[in-house]
C-alpha positions in Angstrom: 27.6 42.4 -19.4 27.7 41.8 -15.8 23.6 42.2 -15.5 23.3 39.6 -18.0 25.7 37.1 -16.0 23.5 38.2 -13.2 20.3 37.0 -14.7 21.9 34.0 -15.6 22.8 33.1 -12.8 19.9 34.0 -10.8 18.2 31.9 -14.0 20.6 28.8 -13.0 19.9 29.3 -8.9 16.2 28.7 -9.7 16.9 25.7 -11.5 18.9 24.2 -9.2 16.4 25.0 -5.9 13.8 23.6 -7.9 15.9 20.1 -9.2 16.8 20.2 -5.5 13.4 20.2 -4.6 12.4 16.7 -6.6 15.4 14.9 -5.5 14.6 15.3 -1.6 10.9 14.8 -1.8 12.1 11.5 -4.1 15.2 10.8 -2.0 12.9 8.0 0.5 12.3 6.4 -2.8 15.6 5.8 -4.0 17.0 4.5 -1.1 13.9 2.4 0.1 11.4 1.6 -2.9 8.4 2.1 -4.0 5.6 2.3 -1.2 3.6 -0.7 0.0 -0.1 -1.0 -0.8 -2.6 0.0 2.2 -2.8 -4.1 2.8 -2.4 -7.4 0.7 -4.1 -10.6 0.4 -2.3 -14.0 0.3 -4.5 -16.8 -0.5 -2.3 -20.5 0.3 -5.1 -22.7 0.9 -6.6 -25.4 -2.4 -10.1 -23.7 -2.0 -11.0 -20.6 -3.5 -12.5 -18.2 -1.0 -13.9 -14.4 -1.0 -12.8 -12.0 1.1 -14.1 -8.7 2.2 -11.8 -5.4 3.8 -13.6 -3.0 5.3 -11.2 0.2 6.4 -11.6 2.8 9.1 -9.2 5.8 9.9 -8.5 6.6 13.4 -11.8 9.0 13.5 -13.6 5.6 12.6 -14.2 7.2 9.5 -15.2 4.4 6.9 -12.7 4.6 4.0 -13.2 1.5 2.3 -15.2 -1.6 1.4 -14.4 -3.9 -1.3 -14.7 -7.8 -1.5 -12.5 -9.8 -3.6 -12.7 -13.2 -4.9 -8.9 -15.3 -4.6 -8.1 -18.2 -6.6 -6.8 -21.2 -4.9 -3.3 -23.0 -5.1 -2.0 -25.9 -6.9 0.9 -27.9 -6.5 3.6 -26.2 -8.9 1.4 -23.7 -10.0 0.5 -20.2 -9.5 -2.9 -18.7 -9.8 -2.5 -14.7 -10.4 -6.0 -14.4 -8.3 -4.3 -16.3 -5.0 -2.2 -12.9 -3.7 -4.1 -9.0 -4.1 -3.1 -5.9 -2.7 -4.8 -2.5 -2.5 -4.5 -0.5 -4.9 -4.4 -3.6 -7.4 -2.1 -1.7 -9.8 0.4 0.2 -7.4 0.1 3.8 -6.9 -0.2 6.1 -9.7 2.9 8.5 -7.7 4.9 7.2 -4.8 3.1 10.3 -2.7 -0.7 8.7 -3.4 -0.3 6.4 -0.1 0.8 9.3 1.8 -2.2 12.0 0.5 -4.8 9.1 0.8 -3.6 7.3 3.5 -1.8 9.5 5.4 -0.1 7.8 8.5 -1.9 6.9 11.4 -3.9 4.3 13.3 -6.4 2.1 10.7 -8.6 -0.6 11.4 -9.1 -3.2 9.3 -12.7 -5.8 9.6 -11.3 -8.9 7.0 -14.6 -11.7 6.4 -13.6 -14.4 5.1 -16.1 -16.2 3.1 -18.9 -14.3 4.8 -18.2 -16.3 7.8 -15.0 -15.8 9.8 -14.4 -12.1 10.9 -10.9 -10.7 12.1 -10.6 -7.0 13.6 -6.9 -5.4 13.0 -5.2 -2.2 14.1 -2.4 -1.4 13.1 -0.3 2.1 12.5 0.6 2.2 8.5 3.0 4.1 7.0 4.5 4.6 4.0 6.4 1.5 3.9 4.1 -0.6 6.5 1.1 -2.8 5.2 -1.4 -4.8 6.8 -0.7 -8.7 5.5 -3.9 -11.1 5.3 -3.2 -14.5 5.0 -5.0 -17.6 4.4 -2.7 -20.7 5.5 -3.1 -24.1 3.7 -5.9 -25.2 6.2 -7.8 -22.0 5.3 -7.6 -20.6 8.3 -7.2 -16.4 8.3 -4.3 -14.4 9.9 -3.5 -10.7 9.9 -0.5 -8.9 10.4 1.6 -6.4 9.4 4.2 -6.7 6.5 7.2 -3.7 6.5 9.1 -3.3 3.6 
């Protein structure tokens, strides 16, 4: 009798180490939410305009290069196109930003309608973003949005 209460509870250790385990690696999450995107792309200005992102690592390794096409603003409306982040749909787990885009020092090139260029460097985190805007006179700014 008293080997079987000892498997069981050797059994019921395990299970609790390893329930342990997911709570602290998903504790951050709880208390802080979900992790920003690597940037995002506000678009305020009544012209539609194409941007491109070009991402290095702190190696100057190139990581990313993707152009996207925003929608411009109306008064009272909202065009789905006029704000994009990367990834577009979140991140399949809340670790993804971390594994891909570890923290660390990025630079970011942002063209805006194959004209106006803006460098950015910026340390991003789990819960730090870079933040492109275009304000209402379509002029470009880039910052850094922490959640």
């Amino acid at each position: 009798m008293t080997r079987k209460k000892l498997i069981i509870g050797i059994i019921v250790l395990i299970a609790a180490v390893l329930i342990l385990k997911e709570v602290v690696a998903y504790w951050p999450y709880f208390m802080v939410g979900t992790p920003l995107g690597v940037f995002e792309i506000s678009n305020r200005d009544s012209t539609n305009h194409s941007v491109n992102i070009q991402v290095f690592d702190s190696n100057n390794k190139f990581l990313l290069n993707k152009t996207y096409e925003l929608g411009h603003s109306q008064p009272g409306q909202w065009v789905p196109e006029q704000f994009i982040q990367y990834p577009e749909n979140g991140w399949k787990s809340v670790h993804d930003k971390d594994r891909l885009f570890p923290k660390g020092n990025y630079t970011f090139i942002i063209t805006l309608d194959n004209n106006t260029a803006q460098t950015f460097q910026e340390e991003i985190d789990t819960w730090k973003a870079a933040h492109i805007d275009i304000d209402n006179n379509g002029n470009l700014s880039v910052g850094a949005v922490v959640s």
